[in-house]
Every structure is written in structure tokens, then in C-alpha cells.
C-alpha atoms as one frame of an Amber mdcrd trajectory, in Angstrom:
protein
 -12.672 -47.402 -22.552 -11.526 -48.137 -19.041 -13.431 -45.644 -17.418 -17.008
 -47.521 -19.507 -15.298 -50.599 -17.309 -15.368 -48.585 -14.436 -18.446 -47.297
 -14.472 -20.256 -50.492 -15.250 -18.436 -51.999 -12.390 -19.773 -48.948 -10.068
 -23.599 -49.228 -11.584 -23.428 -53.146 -11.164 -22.346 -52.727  -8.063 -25.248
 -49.846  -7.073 -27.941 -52.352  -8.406 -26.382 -55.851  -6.609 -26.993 -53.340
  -2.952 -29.733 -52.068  -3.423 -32.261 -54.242  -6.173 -32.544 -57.111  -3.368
 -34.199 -54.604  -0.590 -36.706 -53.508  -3.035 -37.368 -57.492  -4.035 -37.479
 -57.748  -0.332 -40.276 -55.353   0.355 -41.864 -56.014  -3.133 -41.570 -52.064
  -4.024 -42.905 -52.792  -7.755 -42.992 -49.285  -8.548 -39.614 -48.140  -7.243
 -37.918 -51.046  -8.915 -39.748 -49.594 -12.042 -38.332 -45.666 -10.998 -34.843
 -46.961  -9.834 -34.113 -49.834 -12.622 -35.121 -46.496 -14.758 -32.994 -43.843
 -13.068 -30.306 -46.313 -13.075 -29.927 -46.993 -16.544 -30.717 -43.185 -17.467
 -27.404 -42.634 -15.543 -25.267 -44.891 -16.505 -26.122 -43.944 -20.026 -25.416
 -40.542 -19.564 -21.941 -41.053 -18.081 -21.189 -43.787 -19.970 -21.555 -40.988
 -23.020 -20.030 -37.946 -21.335 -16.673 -40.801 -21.030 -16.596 -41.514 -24.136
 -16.900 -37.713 -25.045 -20.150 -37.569 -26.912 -21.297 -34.173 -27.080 -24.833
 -33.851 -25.657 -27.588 -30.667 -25.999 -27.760 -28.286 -23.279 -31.201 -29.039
 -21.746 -31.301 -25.319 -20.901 -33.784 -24.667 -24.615 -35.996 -27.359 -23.519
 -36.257 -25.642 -19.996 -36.640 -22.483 -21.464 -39.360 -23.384 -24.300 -41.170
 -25.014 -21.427 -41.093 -22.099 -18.900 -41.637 -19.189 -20.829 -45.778 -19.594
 -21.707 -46.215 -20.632 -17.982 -44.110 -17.638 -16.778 -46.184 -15.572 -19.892
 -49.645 -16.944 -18.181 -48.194 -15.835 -14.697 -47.517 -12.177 -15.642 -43.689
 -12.671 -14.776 -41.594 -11.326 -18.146 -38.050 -12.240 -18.549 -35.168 -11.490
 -20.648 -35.008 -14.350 -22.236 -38.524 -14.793 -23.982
């Protein structure tokens, strides 16, 4: 539970530097992408802390890849 502490700490800390310079320069659209990326990150680490077991993204990956790399000619081991 500390380390959740810690890491909130650490992510507040990220968004207090660097939110105001994108107010600043009224960035709309990268306060959208980094308010985003932000809070995708501290909700994986906050989970691999508190030892939540997540899915390999490698099947996404490879369901993804596979027809394009089919269409392309390129054959691999793993279809």
C-alpha cells in the first residue's frame, strides 16, 4: 500500500510540473493525450504494485499482425 502512496505522490507531482505549461500555451489536445497517458500509467503501476496479474499484450499484437503480414507475403512461425 505504500508504494500506491508513492506512486500517487510521483504522478501528482509529474502533473503539478508539467499541466501548467500546457495551460500556458493552451495545448488543448496534448492536455487531452497527456491527462490520458498519465492516468493510463499510473493505473498500470498502481496494478502491477498491488500484484494484479495483467494479459500479455503479445496475442493482441499477434492477432493484429498476422493478416497484415499474410497481405504482405511475409509468413511467420507464429501464424
Amino acid at each position: 500500500m505504500a508504494t500506491v502512496i508513492v506512486l500517487i505522490a510521483v504522478f501528482t507531482v509529474i502533473g503539478l510540473f508539467e499541466v501548467p505549461k500546457i495551460l500556458k500555451k493552451r495545448l488543448w489536445r496534448e492536455l487531452l493525450v497527456f491527462s490520458f497517458l498519465l492516468i493510463l500509467g499510473f493505473t498500470l503501476s498502481a496494478l502491477i504494485a498491488l500484484d494484479v496479474p495483467l494479459p500479455s499484450p503479445v496475442k493482441g499484437i499477434r492477432s493484429l499482425m498476422n493478416p497484415i503480414l499474410r497481405l504482405l507475403g511475409i509468413h511467420t512461425h507464429l501464424s
